[in-house]
Structure formats: C-alpha cells, structure tokens
C-alpha positions, -999 to 999 in steps of 0.1 A, spaced: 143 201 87 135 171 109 108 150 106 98 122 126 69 97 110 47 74 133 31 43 115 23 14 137 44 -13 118 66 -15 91 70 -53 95 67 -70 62 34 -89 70 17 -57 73 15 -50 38 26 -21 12 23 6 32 45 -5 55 71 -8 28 65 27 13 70 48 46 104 29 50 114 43 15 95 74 19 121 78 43 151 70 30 144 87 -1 139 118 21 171 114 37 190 112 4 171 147 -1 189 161 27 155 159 50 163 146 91 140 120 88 133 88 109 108 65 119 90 59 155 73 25 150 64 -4 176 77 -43 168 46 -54 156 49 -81 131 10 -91 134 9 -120 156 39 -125 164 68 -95 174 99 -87 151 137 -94 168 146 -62 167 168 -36 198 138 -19 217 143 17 225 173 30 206 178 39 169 186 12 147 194 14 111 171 -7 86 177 -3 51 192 30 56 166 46 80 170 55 113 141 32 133 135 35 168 112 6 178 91 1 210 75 -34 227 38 -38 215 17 -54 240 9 -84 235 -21 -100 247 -37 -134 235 -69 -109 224 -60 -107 186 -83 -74 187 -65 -59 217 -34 -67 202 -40 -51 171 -43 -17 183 -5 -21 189 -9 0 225 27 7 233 33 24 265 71 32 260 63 47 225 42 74 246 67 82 274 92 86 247 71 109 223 57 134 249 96 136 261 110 142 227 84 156 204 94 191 205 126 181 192 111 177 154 100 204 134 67 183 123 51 144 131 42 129 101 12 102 112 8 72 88 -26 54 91 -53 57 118 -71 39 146 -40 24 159 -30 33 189 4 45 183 -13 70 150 -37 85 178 -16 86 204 10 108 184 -18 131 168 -34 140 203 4 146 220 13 170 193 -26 182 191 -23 191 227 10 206 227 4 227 194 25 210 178 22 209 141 15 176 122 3 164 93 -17 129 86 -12 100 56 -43 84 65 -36 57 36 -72 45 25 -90 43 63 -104 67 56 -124 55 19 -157 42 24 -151 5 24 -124 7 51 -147 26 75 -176 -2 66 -155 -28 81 -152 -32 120 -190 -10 118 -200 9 147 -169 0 165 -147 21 142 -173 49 136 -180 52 170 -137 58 176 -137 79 141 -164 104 170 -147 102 199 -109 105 187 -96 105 157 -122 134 140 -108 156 168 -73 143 158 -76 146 119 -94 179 123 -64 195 139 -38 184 115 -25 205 95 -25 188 65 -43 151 54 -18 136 28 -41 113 2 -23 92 -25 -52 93 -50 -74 112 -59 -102 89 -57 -88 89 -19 -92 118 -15 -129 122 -30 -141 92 -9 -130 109 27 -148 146 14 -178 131 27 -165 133 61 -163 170 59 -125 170 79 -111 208 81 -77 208 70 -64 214 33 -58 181 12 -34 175 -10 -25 141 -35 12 131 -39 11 96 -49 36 67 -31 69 61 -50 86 32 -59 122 16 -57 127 5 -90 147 -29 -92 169 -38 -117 159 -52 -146 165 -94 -148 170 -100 -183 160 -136 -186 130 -132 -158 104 -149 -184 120 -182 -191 141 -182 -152 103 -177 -132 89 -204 -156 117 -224 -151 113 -221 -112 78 -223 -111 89 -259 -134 65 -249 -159 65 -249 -202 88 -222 -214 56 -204 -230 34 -209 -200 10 -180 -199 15 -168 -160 -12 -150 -143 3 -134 -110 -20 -121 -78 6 -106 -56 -7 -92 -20 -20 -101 16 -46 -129 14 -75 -111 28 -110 -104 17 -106 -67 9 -85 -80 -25 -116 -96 -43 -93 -128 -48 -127 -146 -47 -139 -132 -75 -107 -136 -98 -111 -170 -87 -149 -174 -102 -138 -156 -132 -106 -183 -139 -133 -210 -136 -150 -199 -163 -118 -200 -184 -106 -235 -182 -106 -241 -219 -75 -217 -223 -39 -223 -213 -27 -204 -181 -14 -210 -144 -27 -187 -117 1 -178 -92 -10 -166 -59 20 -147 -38 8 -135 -8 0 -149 29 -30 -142 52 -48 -157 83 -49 -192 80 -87 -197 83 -92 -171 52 -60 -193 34 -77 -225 35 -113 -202 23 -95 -195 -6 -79 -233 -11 -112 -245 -9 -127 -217 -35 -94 -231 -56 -108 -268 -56 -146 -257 -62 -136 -239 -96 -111 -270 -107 -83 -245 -104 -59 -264 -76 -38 -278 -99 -32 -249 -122 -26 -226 -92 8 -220 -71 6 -208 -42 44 -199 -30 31 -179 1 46 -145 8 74 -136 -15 101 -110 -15 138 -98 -25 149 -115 -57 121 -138 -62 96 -112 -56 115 -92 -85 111 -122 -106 77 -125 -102 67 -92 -108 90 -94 -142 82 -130 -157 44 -136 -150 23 -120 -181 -4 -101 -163 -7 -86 -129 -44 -89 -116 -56 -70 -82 -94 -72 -83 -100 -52 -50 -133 -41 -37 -111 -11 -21 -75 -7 -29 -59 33 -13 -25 28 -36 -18 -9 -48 19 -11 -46 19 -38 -59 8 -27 -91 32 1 -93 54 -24 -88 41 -42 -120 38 -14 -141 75 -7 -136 87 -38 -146 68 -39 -178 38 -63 -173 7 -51 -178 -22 -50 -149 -57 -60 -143 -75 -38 -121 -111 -27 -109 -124 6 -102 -118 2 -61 -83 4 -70 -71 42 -66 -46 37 -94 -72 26 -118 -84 59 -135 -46 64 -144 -40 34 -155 -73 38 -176 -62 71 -190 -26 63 -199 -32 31 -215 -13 9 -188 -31 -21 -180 -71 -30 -180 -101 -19 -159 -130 -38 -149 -162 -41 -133 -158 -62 -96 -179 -88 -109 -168 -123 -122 -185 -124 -158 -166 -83 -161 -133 -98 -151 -138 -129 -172 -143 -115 -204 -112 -89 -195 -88 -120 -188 -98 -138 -221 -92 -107 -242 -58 -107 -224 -48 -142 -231 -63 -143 -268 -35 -105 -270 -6 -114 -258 18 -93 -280 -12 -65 -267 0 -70 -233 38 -69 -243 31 -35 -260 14 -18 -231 41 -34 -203 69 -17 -221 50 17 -222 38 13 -187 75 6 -174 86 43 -189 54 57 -175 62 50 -139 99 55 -144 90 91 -156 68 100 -129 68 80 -95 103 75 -84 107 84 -50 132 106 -54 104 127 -77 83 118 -48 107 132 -20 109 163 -37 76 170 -38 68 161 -2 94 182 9 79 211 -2 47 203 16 67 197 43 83 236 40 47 251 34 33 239 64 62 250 86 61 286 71 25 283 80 20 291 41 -1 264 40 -32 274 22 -6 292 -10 9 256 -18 -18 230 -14 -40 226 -39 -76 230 -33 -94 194 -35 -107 200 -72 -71 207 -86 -51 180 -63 -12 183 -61 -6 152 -84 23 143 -105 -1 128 -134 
C-alpha cells in the first residue's frame, strides 16, 4: 500500500501538527505501509536548509521537499504556493494508491485535493481543526469566501475527512460536507522517562527544590487564551508558584504578552525560555507540576498528550478537543475560558498537590494504553484498506458512533 501525505510544513515553528504527521508516518512505515511525505521548506518566515526535489530521510521518513515562494507579503507567503510541488504531483500521483491531505487553505492541501479530484483519484482529508468554528471565524470573509469557491468542492470529493475528536468532528457537521467521517485521535512518541526531571528542571530553571512550576507549552498566539491564564495568575499572587512559558510567536504578539506579564505583576515569576525541544522539552513536560492550555479553540493539543504521558496533570477548557476525555477519565481539570473559572481551578491545584501527583500517574497509564502510534497506525491502516476496497461506508463509523479508541 503506498501512501503519500501532503501537509504544507512540518518545520518545527509550525506547531503540533507538523510534528504528528512526521510520526504518523514513521509509525506507518514500521507497520509495513509505503508511506512518505510531500511537503514545501516552509519554516514560517524564513525557509528550512533542506535538498529541494529529491527524497530525504528525516527522522526515519522519506521527505521530498519543494521551494516555497517567498515574497516579502507575509499573507502571500503563507499560502506556501509552490510551483515545483505541482509539476511533480500531477507527474507522479498515480503512482500512490491514495493522497492523504493534512490541513486546508494552503496552497499545497488544495492543490493536491483538486489534482487527484480531477484525475479520480482517491483521497482522503485530515483537515486538523480548520475546519471548527473558531478557525473559520478568523481571516472572515476571506477564508469563507475560499471555503465556496475551492476547498467545499475539494472536501466534498474526498473520500474520507479524518477528525481527531469528536468535538471536531461535531463543530464541521454544520457545514453539511458529503463524505463519511471518522475520529482516530493523533498518537504520541512516548519519551523516556527522566527519573530526577523534578529537582533537574528546578535546578535549571535555578529555582527552590520545591518550587511549584506551572508550565504553558505551545505557539505564542492568540488562539491559546495565554491572556487569560495570565489575568487568572494575577489574581493569585498570595501563593507560591512560577509560571513558565515555552513557546515562540510573532514578535509584536511576544512583547503583547510581556506587557500583559508586567500589568499582572507576574514578570518576575515568569520564564520565558522561548521555543523548547529534544531533552529539555522532555524535561519540562516531566518536572513542571501542571500543564495549563487555556485555548479558545484547541483541534488536538499535543501538547497535552504529551503531558498526560509523562505524568503531570493538565488544565484545560472546553475549546480544547481533548477536554471531554480528560473530563471523563479523571486526567487533568476542565474550566470555563474565563479568568475568575481558571482562577479558582489553579488555586484548588496548588492548595492539592499530592491531588495532582495522583491523577499524573493514572493519566501516564491512560495514554500509554490507548494513543501510541503504533495503536494509532493500526487503526489508520485499516481506513486506509476500506477506502481502497471502496468498502468505505461498512468500516467508518457513522458520525454519532465515531471510530475512537476511548
């Protein structure tokens, strides 16, 4: 079986999802699948190093990258037009049995849906969250106006739409798109564990040994509700804690939330180590006390997978997909997107802290259990199977009774 998946990045400064199709892949590979990845060398606004044209092996996958252009129009080059990556797809599409399309209204995502909608040939489409309310609120009548006049045709040809969640997967019903839906949730990569994380981050961070260590790990962008975690901190100034803030962003919205930082008296019992990754990023994820991701719209949260499996407990509101499992399994807290809702959550949290110890270690068997990748592969390859015997409608799950692992 060979697949081929289009996403338009999988630099690092794009976010989660770029992360989770790269080990989407491999773990399909290592599940006996012909997988590889068609990508440009975005790496927002700047390009990656990387060989142009020709396969190259990262991490494991097979990548075969082509040269964005690259005007000074941030917009413009944003939609990650790539006229190589065309030429190369319509010449070599019908070589793999099924395109797997991650994310929309890119340019390299519609381009690969309307070749292989064209050419009747099949695909399927992991729209990851663009297609939830709040994404198509932002960018207004531009995006809706380019949801009319390409990608509904696009989408409505598919022959699948891949969702991660189910509340996904509720929010784009709305939109009335034809094909069958199904819910197979992203996987992780679980690191290993790093004994002495607790005392080693604190030690790092040159903080107390019993520091309590709040940890916000993501992009720096106004979609996270950092803002509000912010307010909520302020309000807290009488307990003991230091607010870590791992993630980079545009440099206007950066020095937005510095100033937000001052305004609340929280500079100086905030760190703000920029984006983080590899063995510190491991560290983090294991030493800090409490993950908090207080999004107004969140399609996955990696990040908090990435939490739950090492054994921290998470903070999370409703706009965060994984929230009603997290809710119904006990692994972390969920909370109203205002400031007085998150406030009262993180001083129940600080005044528990053997609470939070508890649920971490039953959250870290939960996702170990349940979203490996390998589990994950397994399941996607089936899909995969279903649609190429055209038997389709017998293995997806109608949208009421979603194919989840959970």
């Amino acid at each position: 079986m060979k697949i081929l998946h289009v996403i338009p990045s999988i630099a690092d400064i794009r976010g989660g999802t770029s992360r989770a199709v790269l080990d989407m892949v491999r773990a399909l590979r290592q599940n006996n699948i012909e997988a590889t990845i068609a990508t440009t060398n975005d790496n927002g606004p700047t390009l990656l190093d990387v060989p142009l044209n020709q396969w190259t092996d990262i991490e494991q996958v097979p990548v075969r990258f082509f040269s964005r252009f690259s005007p000074g129009v941030p917009a413009v080059r944003e939609f990650a037009f790539s006229r190589s990556f065309t030429t190369w797809l319509e010449q070599h599409l019908t070589y793999y049995d099924l395109i797997h399309v991650h994310a929309i209204f890119s340019y390299t995502s519609t381009a690969a849906m309307r070749l292989a909608r064209f050419k009747g040939h099949p695909y399927l489409v992991s729209p990851h969250g663009m297609l939830t309310g709040w994404s198509l609120q932002q960018g207004g009548r531009k995006k809706q106006l380019y949801l009319k006049l390409a990608e509904r045709a696009n989408l409505n040809q598919a022959q699948a739409l891949h969702f991660t969640a189910s509340l996904e997967q509720q929010e784009a019903a709305v939109l009335n798109l034809k094909p069958p839906g199904f819910v197979i949730p992203l996987g992780l990569a679980v690191p290993d564990a790093i004994p002495t994380a607790r005392e080693a981050l604190r030690q790092h961070l040159h903080l107390p040994p019993d520091e309590p260590i709040i940890l916000f790990m993501a992009r720096l962008h106004p979609k996270k509700g950092l803002d509000y975690l912010i307010s909520a901190l302020g309000n807290l100034l009488d307990r003991r804690f230091t607010l870590v803030i791992a993630g980079s962003g545009a440099p206007g919205y950066e020095a937005k939330i510095k100033r937000l930082l001052s305004r609340a008296n929280l500079t100086q019992r905030t760190i703000m180590p920029g984006f983080v990754q590899g063995h510190t990023k491991d560290l983090f994820l294991q030493g800090a006390d409490l993950l908090a991701l207080t999004s107004h719209s969140e399609n996955f949260g990696v990040a908090v997978l990435e939490a739950l499996a090492a054994g921290i407990p998470v903070l999370v509101t409703p706009g965060v997909a994984l929230a009603p499992i997290i809710q119904q399994h006990v692994l972390g807290y969920v909370t109203e997107l205002r400031p007085q809702s998150i406030e009262r959550t993180l001083s129940h949290v600080l005044n528990h802290p053997n609470e939070g110890q508890a649920i971490g270690q039953a959250a870290r068997q939960f996702i170990l259990e349940n979203y490996t990748w390998d589990n994950i592969a397994g399941k996607l390859a089936t899909v995969y199977q279903s649609l190429l015997d055209k038997k389709a409608t017998s293995i997806l799950y109608p949208p009421e009774r979603p194919f989840n692992l959970v």
